[in-house]
N, C-alpha and C positions, 0 to 999 in steps of 0.2 A: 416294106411289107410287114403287119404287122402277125407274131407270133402265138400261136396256141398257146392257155395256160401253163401245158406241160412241156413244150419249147422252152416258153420264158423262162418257166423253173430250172430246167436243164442250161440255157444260159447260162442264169445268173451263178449257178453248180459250176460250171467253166469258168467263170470270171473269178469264183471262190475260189478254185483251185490254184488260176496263176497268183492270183495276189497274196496266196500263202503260201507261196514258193518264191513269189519274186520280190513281192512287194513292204511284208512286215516288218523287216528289221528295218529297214527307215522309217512308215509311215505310220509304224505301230499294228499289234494285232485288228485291234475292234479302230484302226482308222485316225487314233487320236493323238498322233509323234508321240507318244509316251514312250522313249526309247532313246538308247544311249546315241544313237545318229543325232537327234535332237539336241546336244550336249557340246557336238562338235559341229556339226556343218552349220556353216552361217552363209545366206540365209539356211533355217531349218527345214523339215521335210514339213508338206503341208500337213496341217491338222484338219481332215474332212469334216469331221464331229461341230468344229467351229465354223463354217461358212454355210449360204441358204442356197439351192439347187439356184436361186435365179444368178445369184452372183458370178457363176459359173458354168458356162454352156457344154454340152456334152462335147460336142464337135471341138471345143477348146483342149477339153480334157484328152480326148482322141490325138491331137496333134500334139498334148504334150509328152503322154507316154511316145507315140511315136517317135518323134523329132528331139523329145530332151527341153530342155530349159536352161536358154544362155545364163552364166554365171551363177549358178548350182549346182548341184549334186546330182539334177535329175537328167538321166541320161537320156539318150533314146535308145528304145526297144524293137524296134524295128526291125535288129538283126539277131533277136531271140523269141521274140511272137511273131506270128504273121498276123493279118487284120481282123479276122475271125478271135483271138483271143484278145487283142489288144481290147476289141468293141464292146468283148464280155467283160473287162478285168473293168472297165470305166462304166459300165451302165451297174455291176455289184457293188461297185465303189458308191457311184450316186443314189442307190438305190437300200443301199442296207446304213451305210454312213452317213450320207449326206442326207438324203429325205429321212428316212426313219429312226434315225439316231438309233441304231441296233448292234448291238453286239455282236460281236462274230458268232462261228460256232466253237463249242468248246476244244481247245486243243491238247489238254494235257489227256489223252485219251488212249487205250491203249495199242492202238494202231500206230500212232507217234511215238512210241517206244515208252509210253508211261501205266503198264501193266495197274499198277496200285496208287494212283495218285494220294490217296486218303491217307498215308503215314505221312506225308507233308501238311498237314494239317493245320500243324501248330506254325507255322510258315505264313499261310492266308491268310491275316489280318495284316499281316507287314505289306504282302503282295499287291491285297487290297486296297489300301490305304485307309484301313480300318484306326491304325495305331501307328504313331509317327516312328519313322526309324530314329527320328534322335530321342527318343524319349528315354529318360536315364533307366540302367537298370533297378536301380533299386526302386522303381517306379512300377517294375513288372513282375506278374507272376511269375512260377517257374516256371510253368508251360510257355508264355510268352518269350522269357528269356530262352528259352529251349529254341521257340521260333525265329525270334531275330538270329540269332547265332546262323541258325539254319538258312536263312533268307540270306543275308551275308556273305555265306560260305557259297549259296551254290545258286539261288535264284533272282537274285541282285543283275546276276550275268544279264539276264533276258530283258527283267524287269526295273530295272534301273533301281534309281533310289528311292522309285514311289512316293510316299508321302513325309511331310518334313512340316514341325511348327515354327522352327526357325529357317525359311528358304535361304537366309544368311549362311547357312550353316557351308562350311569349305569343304567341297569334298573333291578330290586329284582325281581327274580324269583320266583313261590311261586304257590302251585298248584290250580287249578282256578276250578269253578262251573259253570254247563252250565246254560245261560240269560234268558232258558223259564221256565214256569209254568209247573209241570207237564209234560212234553214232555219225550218220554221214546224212543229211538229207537230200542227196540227190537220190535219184531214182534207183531201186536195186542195192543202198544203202544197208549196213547194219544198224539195228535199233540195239540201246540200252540206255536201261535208267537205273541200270541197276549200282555202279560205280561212280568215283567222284575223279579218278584220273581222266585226262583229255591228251590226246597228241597234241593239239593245238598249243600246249601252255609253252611249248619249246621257244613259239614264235614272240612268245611276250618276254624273251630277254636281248637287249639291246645289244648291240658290237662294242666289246671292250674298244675304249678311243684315249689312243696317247700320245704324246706331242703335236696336240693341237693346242692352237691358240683362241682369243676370246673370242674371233669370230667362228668358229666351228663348233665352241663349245654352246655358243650361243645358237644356233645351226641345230645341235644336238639339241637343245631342248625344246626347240619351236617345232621340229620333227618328231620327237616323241608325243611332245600335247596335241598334234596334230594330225601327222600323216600317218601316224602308228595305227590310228584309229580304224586304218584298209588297206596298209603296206607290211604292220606288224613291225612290233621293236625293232625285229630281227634286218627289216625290209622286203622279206619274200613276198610278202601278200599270202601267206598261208596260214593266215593266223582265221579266228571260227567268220567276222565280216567277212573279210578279202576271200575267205572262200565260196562266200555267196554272190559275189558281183560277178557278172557277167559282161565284158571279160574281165577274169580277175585282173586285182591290179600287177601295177611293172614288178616283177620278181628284180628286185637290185642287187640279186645278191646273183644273178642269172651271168658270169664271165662272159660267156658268148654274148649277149643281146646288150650290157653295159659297153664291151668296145665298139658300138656301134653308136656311141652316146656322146655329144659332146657338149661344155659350155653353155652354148647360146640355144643350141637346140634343149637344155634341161632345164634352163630358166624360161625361157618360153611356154615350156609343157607348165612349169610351178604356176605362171604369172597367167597362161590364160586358158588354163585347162588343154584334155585329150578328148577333141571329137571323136564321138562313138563310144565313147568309156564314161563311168563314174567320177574321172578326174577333174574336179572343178575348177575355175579359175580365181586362184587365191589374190590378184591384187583389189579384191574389195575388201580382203581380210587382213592381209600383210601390207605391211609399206614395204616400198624398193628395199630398204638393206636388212629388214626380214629374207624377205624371199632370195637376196644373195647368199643372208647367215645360211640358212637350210641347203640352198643349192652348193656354197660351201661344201658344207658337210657329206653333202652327198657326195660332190667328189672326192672329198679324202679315203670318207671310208667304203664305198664300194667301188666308184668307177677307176682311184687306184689302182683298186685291188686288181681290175678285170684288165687293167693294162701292163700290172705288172706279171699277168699269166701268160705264159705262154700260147701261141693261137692252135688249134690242132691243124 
């Protein structure tokens, strides 16, 4: 049945809404994977901006947000939209991204807790990709260098590394903590922009690890370039990502729910993902004694820990 203009408008208003609550830290604001998800999940999140509506049928796309996407990232939604959102979040996708290559609408706005966006100013050409971030300072104005600094410090978080003249260029991946105070995006949420502390930043220090050997320490660092990315250094999954997936990821630092964990069941979840979750299946990314190092590590340093607590 097809819908009145003012219908369709109010749709695509619905589909706008879920995808900027569910959808943007992996698939990019305006649709285009420009985003730290990008950086780590292999394969990446799709770039809508890059494919032509015939290459992809609506009814495809319906079944993927629904159902998820074997050996990715993409989960299924099914048991956080019902069909009515999922049909708007895919026909706004197809229809602002994919056919009209259109931008979103603007979000630094002050509803999203950004009262004054316009003191970040000098930030916006870095944002942009107006001026390369590697570009040496003594290359830049003071206002410029005012703005890098500032993109750096606090809008890098969202925006990644934007633009680069040398893509050579190394930069350590490593999972990151949203720049405000307090600010919660769920519903009923406090806004601010006005601060640079985050609770999040707790989750981006890793578990002191000692008398391990080269395979945990190897363990350790495959899981920090990796799963930190939506489990957090820490493992809780409470870091600014892992608080946006739906369900968030495994809490490992969780006693009760690790002694329910063992071995063969924690290498299975690495090697081929958690249906109904975000948890991918890593043996297209890891080899076998990758995915041991990590699983390793994971049991020393938490599921240890949750056996050697006492049970209540």
């Amino acid at each position: 049945m097809r819908r009145s203009a003012q219908k369709q408008a109010e749709h695509l208003e619905q589909g706008r809404a879920v995808y900027n609550n569910h959808c943007y830290f992996c698939h990019g604001y305006d649709g285009d994977s420009r985003t730290l998800a990008s950086r780590y999940l292999d394969p990446p999140p799709r770039d809508f901006t890059a494919i032509a509506s015939s290459s992809i049928s609506r009814e495809r796309m319906i079944a993927a947000v629904s159902a998820g996407r074997p050996d990715t990232a993409m989960k299924s939604f099914s048991a956080v939209l019902n069909p009515e959102q999922i049909e708007a979040v895919v026909d706004f996708v197809r229809s602002s991204f994919i056919e009209s290559k259109k931008a979103n609408t603007a979000y630094h706005i002050a509803a999203n807790g950004w009262p004054d966006h316009e003191r970040y100013r000098d930030a916006y050409p870095f944002a942009l990709g107006e001026i390369a971030l590697d570009t040496r300072d003594e290359n830049l104005s003071v206002a410029e260098r005012r703005g890098k600094r500032l993109f750096m410090s606090a809008c890098i978080t969202c925006h990644d590394r934007a633009h680069l003249e040398d893509d050579r260029t190394l930069w350590a991946p490593r999972a990151v903590s949203y720049p405000r105070a307090g600010y919660m995006h769920r519903e009923g949420g406090r806004l601010d922009s006005e601060t640079g502390a985050t609770p999040y930043a707790r989750h981006d220090h890793a578990p002191a690890l000692a008398d391990a050997n080269a395979r945990v320490r190897r363990g350790e660092r495959i899981f920090q370039d990796n799963c930190a990315f939506c489990h957090g250094a820490d493992g809780s999954g409470g870091n600014w990502i892992g608080s946006f997936l739906q369900p968030q990821p495994r809490d490992l630092t969780n006693v009760d729910a690790m002694k329910k964990m063992d071995s063969v069941r924690l290498r299975a979840a690495i090697a081929s993902g958690v249906e109904g979750s975000a948890m991918p299946a890593w043996r297209t990314v890891l080899a076998d004694d990758e995915i041991d190092a990590v699983a390793a590590y994971v049991e020393q340093v938490f599921m240890s820990r949750a056996s050697a607590s006492p049970s209540l």
